[in-house]
C-alpha positions as CSV (number, residue, x, y, z in Angstrom):
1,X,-11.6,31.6,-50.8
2,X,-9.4,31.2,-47.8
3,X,-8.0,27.3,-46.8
4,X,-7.2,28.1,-43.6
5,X,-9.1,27.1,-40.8
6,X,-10.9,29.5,-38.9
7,X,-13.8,30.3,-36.8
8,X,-16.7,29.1,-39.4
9,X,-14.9,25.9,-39.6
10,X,-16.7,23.4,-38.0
11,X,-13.2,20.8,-37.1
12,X,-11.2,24.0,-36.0
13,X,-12.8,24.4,-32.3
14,X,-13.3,28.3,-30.8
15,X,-9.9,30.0,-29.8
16,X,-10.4,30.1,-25.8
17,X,-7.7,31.5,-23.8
18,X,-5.9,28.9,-22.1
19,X,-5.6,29.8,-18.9
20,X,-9.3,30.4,-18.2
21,X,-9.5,26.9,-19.2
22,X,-8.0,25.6,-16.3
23,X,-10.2,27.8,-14.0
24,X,-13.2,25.8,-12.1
25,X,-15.5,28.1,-11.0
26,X,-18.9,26.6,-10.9
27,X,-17.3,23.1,-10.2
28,X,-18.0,20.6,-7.4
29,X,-14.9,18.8,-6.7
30,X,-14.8,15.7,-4.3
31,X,-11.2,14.9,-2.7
32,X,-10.7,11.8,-0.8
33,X,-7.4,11.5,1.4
34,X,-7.7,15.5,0.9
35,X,-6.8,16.2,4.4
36,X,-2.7,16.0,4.1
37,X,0.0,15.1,1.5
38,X,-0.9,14.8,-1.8
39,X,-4.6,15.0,-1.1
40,X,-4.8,18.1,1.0
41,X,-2.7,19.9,-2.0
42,X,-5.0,18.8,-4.7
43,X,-7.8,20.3,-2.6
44,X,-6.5,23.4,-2.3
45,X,-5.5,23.9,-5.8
46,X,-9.0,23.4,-6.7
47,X,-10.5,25.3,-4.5
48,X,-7.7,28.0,-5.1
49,X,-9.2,27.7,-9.3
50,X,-12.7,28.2,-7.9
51,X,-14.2,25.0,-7.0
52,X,-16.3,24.1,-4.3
53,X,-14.3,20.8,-3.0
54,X,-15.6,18.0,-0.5
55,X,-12.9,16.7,1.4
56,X,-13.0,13.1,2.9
57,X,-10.6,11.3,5.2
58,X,-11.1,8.8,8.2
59,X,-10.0,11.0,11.3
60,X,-12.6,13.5,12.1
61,X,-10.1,15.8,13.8
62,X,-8.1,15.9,10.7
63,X,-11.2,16.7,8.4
64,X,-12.1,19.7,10.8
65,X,-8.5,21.0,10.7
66,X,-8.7,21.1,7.1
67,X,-11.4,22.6,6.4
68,X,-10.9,25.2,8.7
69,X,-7.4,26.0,6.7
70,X,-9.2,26.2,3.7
71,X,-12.5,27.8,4.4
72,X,-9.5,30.9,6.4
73,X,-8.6,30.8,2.9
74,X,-12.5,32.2,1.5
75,X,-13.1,28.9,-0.2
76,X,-15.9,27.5,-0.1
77,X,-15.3,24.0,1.2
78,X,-16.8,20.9,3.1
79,X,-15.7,17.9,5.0
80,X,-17.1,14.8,6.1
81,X,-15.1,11.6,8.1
82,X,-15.5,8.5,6.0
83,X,-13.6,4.8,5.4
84,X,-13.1,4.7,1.7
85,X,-12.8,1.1,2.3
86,X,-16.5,0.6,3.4
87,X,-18.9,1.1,0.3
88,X,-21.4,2.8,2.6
89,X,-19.2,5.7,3.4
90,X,-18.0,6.3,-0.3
91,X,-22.0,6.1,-0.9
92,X,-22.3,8.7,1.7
93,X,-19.6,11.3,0.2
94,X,-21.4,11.5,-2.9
95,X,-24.9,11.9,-1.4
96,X,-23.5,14.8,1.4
97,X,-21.7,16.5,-1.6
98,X,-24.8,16.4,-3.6
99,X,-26.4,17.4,-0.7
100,X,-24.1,20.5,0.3
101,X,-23.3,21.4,-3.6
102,X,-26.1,20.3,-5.4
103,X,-24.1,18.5,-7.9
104,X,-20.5,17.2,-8.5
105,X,-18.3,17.7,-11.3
106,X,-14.6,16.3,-10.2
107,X,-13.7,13.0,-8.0
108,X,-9.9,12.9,-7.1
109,X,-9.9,9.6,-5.8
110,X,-6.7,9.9,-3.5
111,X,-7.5,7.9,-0.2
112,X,-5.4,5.0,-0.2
113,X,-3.8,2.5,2.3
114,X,-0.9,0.3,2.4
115,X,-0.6,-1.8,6.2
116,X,2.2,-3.7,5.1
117,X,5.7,-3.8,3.5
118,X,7.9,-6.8,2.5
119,X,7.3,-10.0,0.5
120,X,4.4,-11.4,-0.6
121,X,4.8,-14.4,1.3
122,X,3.9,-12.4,4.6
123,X,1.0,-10.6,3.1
124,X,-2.5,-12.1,4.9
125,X,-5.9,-12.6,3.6
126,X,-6.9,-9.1,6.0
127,X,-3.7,-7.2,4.3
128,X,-5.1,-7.9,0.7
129,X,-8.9,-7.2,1.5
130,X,-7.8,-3.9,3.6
131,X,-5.4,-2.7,0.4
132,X,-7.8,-3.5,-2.4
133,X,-10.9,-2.1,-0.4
134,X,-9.3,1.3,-0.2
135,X,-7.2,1.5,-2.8
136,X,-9.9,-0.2,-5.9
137,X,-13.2,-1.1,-4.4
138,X,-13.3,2.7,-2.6
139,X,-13.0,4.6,-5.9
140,X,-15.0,2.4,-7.7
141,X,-17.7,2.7,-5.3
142,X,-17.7,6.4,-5.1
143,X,-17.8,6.6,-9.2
144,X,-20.4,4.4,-9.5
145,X,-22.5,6.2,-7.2
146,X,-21.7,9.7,-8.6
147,X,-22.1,8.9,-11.9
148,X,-25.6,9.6,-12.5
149,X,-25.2,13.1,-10.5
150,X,-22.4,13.5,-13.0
151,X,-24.1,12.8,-16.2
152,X,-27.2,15.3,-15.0
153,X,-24.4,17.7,-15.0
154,X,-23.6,17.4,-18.7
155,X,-20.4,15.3,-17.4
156,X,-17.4,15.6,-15.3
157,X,-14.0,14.1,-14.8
158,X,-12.5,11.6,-12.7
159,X,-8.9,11.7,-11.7
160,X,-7.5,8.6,-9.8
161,X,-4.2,8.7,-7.7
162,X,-2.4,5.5,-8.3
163,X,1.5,4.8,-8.1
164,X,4.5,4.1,-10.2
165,X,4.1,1.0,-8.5
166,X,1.3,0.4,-10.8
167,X,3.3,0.2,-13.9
168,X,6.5,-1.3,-12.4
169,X,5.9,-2.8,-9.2
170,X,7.8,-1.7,-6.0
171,X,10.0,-4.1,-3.9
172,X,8.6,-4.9,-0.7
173,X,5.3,-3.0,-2.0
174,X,3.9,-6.1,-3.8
175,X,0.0,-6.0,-2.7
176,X,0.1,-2.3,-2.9
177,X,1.5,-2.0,-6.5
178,X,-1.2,-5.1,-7.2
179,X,-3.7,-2.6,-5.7
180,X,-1.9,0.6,-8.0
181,X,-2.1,-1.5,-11.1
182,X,-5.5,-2.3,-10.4
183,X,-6.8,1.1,-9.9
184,X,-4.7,2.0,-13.3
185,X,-6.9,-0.6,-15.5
186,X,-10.1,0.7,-13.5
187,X,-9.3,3.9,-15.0
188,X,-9.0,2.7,-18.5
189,X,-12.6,1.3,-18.0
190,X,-14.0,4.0,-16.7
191,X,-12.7,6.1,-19.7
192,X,-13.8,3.4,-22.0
193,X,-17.4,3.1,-20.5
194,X,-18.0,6.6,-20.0
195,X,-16.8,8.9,-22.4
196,X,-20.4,8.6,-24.3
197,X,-21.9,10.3,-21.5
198,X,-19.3,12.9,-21.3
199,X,-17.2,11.6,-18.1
200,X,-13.4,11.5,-18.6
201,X,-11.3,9.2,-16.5
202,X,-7.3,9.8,-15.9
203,X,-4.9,8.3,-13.6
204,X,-1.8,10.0,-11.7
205,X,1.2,7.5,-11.1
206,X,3.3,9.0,-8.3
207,X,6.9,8.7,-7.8
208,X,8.7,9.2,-4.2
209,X,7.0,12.0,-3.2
210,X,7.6,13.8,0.3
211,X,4.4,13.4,2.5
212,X,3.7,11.5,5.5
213,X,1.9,8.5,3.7
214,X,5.4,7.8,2.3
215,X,7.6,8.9,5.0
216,X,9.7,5.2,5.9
217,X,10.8,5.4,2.7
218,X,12.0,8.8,1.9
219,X,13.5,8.9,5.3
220,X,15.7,5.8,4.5
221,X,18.9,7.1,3.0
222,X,19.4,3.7,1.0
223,X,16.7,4.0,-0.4
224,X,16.6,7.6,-1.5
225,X,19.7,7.5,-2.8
226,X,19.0,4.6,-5.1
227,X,16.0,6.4,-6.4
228,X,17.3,9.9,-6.9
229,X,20.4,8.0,-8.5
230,X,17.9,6.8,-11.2
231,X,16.1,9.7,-11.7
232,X,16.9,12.2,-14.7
233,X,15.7,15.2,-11.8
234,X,17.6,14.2,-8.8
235,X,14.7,15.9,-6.4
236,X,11.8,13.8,-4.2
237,X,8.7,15.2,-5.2
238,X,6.4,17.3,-3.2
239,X,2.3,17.4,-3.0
240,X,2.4,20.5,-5.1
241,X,4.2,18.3,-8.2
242,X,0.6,16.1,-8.2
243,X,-1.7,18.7,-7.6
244,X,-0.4,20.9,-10.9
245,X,-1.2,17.8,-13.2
246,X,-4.7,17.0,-11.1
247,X,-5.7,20.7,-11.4
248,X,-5.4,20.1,-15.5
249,X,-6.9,17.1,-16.0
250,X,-9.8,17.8,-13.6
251,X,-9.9,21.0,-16.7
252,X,-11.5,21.8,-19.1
253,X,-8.1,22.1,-20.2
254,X,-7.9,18.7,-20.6
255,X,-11.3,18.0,-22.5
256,X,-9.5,15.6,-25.0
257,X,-7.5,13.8,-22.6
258,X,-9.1,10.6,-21.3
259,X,-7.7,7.2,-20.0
260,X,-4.7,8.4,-20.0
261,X,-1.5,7.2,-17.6
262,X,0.5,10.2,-16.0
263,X,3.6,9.7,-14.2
264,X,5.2,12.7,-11.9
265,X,8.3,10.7,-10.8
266,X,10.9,12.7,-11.8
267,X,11.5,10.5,-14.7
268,X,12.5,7.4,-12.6
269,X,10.3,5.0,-15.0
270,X,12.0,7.3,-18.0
């Protein structure tokens, strides 16, 4: 009698081949923010593994162009203008996507928003409500409303975009990183509160990465230096560094992994 493990044993899952784990066809995949940076290359990625994706983002014109890019492509893609920041419009991805897809499978909460940069002293009361609108309420809006689609669907996965900010906060970013930390611990409850029905929840924490969101600070020499002088790979990210690590956790590759804190910063919080 053998003591190895093997296919009749009921702890030892089925041998699958890796790499078709981290396919997606069948998926419905909503990106918000997926119209540039970070957000447009986690849309692609998924769409390039097979998903159907529903791109959001607040200028029409810059939906349109990117799902044009995509759909040029032979992916099978949507688009609809919203404000992440109004619970309506995160309501109204969900129900267009359902609508469009019959179903959705992956949220990569990505839209986020930071108005303002120095101390906390000079943040206002519309600062803080515009940053934690976007950046918490948004996602947690969109979840919410999903989650029932989601659960019909035998489960899904949620992957929020957060910051390093949200571990360590960021000079001169203080509401933002408040927002960051937030959306990390938002993470941790949806994983919590959700596994049971078969929903996993992981966050992405961003370094400096190279994208127009993030441009007055890569673009400042003191700054960049002081980072890439900290970091074990002295690089600035790009979109396609975040979009790797979505594509995964957004997998069934990633079927055990939930709640669980990601940084791609080139090991600056190392």
């Amino acid at each position: 009698m053998s003591t190895s493990h093997d296919a009749h044993d009921p702890l030892t899952p089925a041998r699958v081949d890796p790499l078709a784990r981290l396919k997606l066809d069948g998926k419905v995949a909503i990106v918000t923010g997926g119209t540039r940076g970070i957000g447009l290359s986690i849309a692609t990625t998924l769409a390039r593994a097979g998903a159907r994706v529903a791109i959001s983002s607040r200028k029409p014109e810059h939906v349109d162009a990117a799902v044009l890019a995509l759909q040029a492509e032979g992916h099978s893609v949507v688009g609809f203008p919203a404000n992440m920041g109004k619970a309506a419009d995160a309501h109204e991805v969900a129900a267009r996507t359902v609508e469009h897809f019959d179903g959705i499978d992956i949220i990569v909460n990505n839209a986020a928003t930071n108005p303002i940069f120095g101390p906390l002293q000079h943040a206002t009361d519309e600062a803080f409500d515009k940053i934690f609108a976007v950046n918490v309420k948004g996602p947690l809006e969109l979840c919410r409303t999903a989650h029932a689609v989601m659960v019909e669907r035998g489960g899904g996965a949620i992957v929020n975009i957060a910051s390093i900010g949200g571990v360590t906060p960021e000079a001169g970013l203080g509401l933002y990183s408040m927002s960051k930390a937030a959306l990390v611990s938002l993470t941790k409850v949806m994983a919590q509160e959700w596994g049971a029905d078969g929903i996993r929840a992981n966050v992405i924490c961003p370094g400096l990465i190279k994208t127009k969101f993030s441009q007055a600070l890569w673009q400042d020499a003191q700054i960049t230096d002081k980072v890439l002088g900290h970091q074990p790979i002295p690089r600035i990210g790009v979109p396609d560094d975040v979009a790797g690590l979505a594509l995964f956790l957004a997998s069934d590759a990633a079927s055990y992994c939930t709640g669980g804190v990601y940084m791609v910063d080139g090991g600056y919080l190392s």
